[in-house]
C-alpha positions, 0 to 999 in steps of 0.5 A, a space after each residue: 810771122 806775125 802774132 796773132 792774139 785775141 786780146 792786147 794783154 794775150 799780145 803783149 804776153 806774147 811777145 815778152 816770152 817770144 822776145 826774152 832779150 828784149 826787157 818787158 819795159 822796153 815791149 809794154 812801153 813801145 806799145 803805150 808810144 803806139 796806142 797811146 794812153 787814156 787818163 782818168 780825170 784824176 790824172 790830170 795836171 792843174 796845169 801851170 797851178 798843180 804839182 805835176 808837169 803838164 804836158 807842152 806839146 813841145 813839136 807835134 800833138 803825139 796824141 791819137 785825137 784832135 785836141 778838140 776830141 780829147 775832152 777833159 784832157 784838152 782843159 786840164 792836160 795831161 802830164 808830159 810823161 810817166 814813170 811806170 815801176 812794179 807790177 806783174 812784171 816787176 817793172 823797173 823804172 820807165 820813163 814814157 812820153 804821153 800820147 793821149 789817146 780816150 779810146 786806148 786800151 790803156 788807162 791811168 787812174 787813181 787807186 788807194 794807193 796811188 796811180 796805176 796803170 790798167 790795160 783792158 782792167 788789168 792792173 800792170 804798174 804803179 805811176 808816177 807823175 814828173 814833179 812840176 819843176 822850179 823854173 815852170 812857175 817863173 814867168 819872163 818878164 813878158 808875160 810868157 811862160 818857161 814851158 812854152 818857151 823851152 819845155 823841158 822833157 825826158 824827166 827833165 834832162 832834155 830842153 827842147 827849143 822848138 824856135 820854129 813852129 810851122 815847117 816851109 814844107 807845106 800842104 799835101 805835096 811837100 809835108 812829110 806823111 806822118 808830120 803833124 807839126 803844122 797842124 799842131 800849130 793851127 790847133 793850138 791858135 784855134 784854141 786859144 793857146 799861147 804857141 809862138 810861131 818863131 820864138 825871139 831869141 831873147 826869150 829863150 835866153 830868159 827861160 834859158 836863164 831862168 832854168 839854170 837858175 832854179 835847176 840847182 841840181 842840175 838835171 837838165 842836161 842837153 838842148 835841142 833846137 829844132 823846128 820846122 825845115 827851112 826851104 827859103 828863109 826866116 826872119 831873112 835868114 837861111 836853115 843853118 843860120 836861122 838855128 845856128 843864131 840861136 846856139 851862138 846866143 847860147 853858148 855865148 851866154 852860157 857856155 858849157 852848161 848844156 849839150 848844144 843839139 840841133 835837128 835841122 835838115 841835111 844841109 851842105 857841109 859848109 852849113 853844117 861847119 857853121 853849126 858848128 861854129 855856132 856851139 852845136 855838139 850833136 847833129 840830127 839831119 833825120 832821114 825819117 825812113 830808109 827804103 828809096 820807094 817809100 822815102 819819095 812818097 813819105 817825104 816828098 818835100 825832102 825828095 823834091 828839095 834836096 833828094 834822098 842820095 844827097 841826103 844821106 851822103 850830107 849825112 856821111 859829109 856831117 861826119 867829118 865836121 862833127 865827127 861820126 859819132 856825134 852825127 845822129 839822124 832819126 828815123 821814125 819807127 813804124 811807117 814802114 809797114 803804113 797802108 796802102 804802101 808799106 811793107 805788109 810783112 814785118 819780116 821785109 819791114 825789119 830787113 829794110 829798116 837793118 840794111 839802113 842801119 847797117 849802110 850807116 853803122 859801118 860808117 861810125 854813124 848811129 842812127 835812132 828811132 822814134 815810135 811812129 805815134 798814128 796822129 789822125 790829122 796826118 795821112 798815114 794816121 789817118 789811114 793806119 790809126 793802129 800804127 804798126 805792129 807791135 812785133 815789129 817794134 819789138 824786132 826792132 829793138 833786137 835788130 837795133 842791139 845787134 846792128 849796134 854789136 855788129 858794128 862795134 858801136 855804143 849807145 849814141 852820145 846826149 840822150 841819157 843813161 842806157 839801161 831798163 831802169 835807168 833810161 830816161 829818152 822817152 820816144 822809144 824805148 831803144 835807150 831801154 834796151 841797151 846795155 849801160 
């Protein structure tokens, strides 16, 4: 049964006391992915001139307006993510994406002593912002800059190589109903924003090289090359072996350094030994929702090119290439319960979402999620500007931990410390509510 409450700070009161095995970290950050956050101007970043990381928009918008709508925050942008510690509920360390959102009941402001996060005028914690690393104040020899070119996000640890923009699932038949990737690309050109379509691969060895030079300590961790799915080719070149030339490039270049990752869709199993071949540790052919009605009408370009059975038994195929554990197929929190066709109750939603977990955990693979974030471009946000719930999100989390016990398995490998406090993927906040 869902909690009704007449206020959001009664709700997330609420559901921290109904859900004690669940930390508050983990509730009020899956709350901020959901809702998204207001900025005060004076938690703004100077962009590449200031001090503070700004935020890259390394693949989607993750934000609750156009960019066109976020006033201040679309001249002068806001930080790529937060660190929240203290306040009413002694908060330890959190690490949280940013999703802009004006109309939030959530905002970051300036105080005497700092930064803080409020929520409907109640101060809940003390922000911190990502110091601007070394390497964003180094250009490429072409003028371009590293944060374009292969941002880095999670506090630093992840390097993220969107090296295709736009997705070949295209228009209102074929997008997945929660992407806004295309769109993302049209607003950033719109407004005058270097966003390049396919990156040369030469550039990202430079920014590569120039992270790794300036990263003295090492922080950055992992990479993940990614971008849009691949229905026919690029640059005359298929899904396995467009991506696959780009860690090749990489780990020939400099081999070790980094967690190679690849999201790309469930490919054949000979595409996926290419992978592979290529350098890649970690596979994430991500089956965005597990229930076959609302897979068919969510993703429909999946559906349409490769099927939701052949999907997961791809998945099931990457395992004997990659071996189980380093096969990690996302799928995105919320969309479950989207109108006019998702689950009404979260009691069904969560039951549904379980057995998906469940068909893939007893087979050594560990899904992940990320927070469905309602971006107003897409159909489903659009539609369900609130997102989900927040108790199913919560549920979720407690459903996640004991799909993990029951099958005897441990917090998926290249995302960082598990623990409140020491968690840093940014996402969700499944990493925050393990054990470490």
């Amino acid at each position: 049964m869902s909690t009704t409450a007449e206020t959001r700070s009664a709700l997330v009161e609420d559901l921290i006391g109904r859900f004690p095995e669940v930390p508050p970290e983990a509730v009020l950050k899956e709350d901020l992915l959901r809702t998204g956050i207001a900025f005060d101007e004076s938690a703004l970043t100077d962009n590449l001139d200031g001090e503070v990381k700004p935020k890259s928009y390394f693949i989607f918008s993750f934000d609750q307006k156009p960019l066109a709508e976020l006033g201040a925050a679309a001249v002068r942008r806001p930080p790529e993510e937060i660190a929240l510690t203290g306040g009413p509920w002694g908060l330890r360390r959190t690490i949280v994406s940013v999703r802009v959102n004006p109309e939030s009941p959530y905002s970051v402001s300036g105080s005497a002593d700092g930064l803080v996060l409020s929520l409907e005028g109640r101060l809940l914690a003390d922000v911190a912002l990502p110091p601007m690393p070394e390497y964003y104040r180094h250009l490429l020899d072409n003028g371009k800059t590293v944060m374009e070119t292969a941002p880095t996000i999670q506090w630093g640890y992840l390097i993220y190589l969107t090296v295709l923009r736009l997705c070949q699932y295209f228009g209102a038949h074929e997008e997945c109903k929660f992407c806004d990737i295309n769109h993302n690309w049209r607003q950033h050109r719109k407004a005058g924003r270097p966003y390049t379509g396919v990156k040369p691969v030469e550039d990202v060895l430079e920014a590569l090289a120039l992270i790794d030079q300036y990263d003295t300590e090492r922080v950055s961790t992992a990479y993940t090359l990614t971008g849009g799915s691949v229905t026919s080719s690029v640059d005359g070149l298929a899904e396995a072996d467009f991506y696959g030339r780009y860690a090749e490039a990489i780990e020939s270049r400099f081999p070790g350094r980094w967690i190679g990752k690849v999201v790309a869709q469930a490919l054949p199993k000979a595409d996926v030994q290419r992978f592979k071949d290529y350098g890649i540790s970690i596979y994430h052919p991500n089956y965005e929702v597990w229930d076959k009605r609302l897979f068919e009408i969510i993703s429909p370009g999946k559906e349409r090119y490769v099927g939701r059975e052949e999907w997961h038994r791809r998945i099931f195929d990457a395992a004997d290439v990659f071996g189980a554990s380093h096969v990690i197929p996302n799928f995105v929190a919320g969309v479950e319960m989207a109108k006019p066709f998702g689950f009404e109750s979260v009691d069904s939603a969560i039951e549904s979402t379980t057995e998906g977990l469940d068909h893939f955990m007893s087979r050594g693979i560990t899904p992940r999620f990320t927070t469905w974030c309602p971006e107003p471009t897409t159909p489903l946000g659009r539609d369900n500007p609130n997102g989900a719930p927040l108790e199913y999100h919560v549920r979720l989390l407690g459903a996640y931990r004991e799909a993990l016990d029951r099958h005897g398995l441990s917090a998926p490998p290249g995302y960082g410390p598990a623990g409140p406090g020491n968690a840093v993927f940014s996402v969700s906040s499944f990493m925050d509510t393990l054990t470490p």
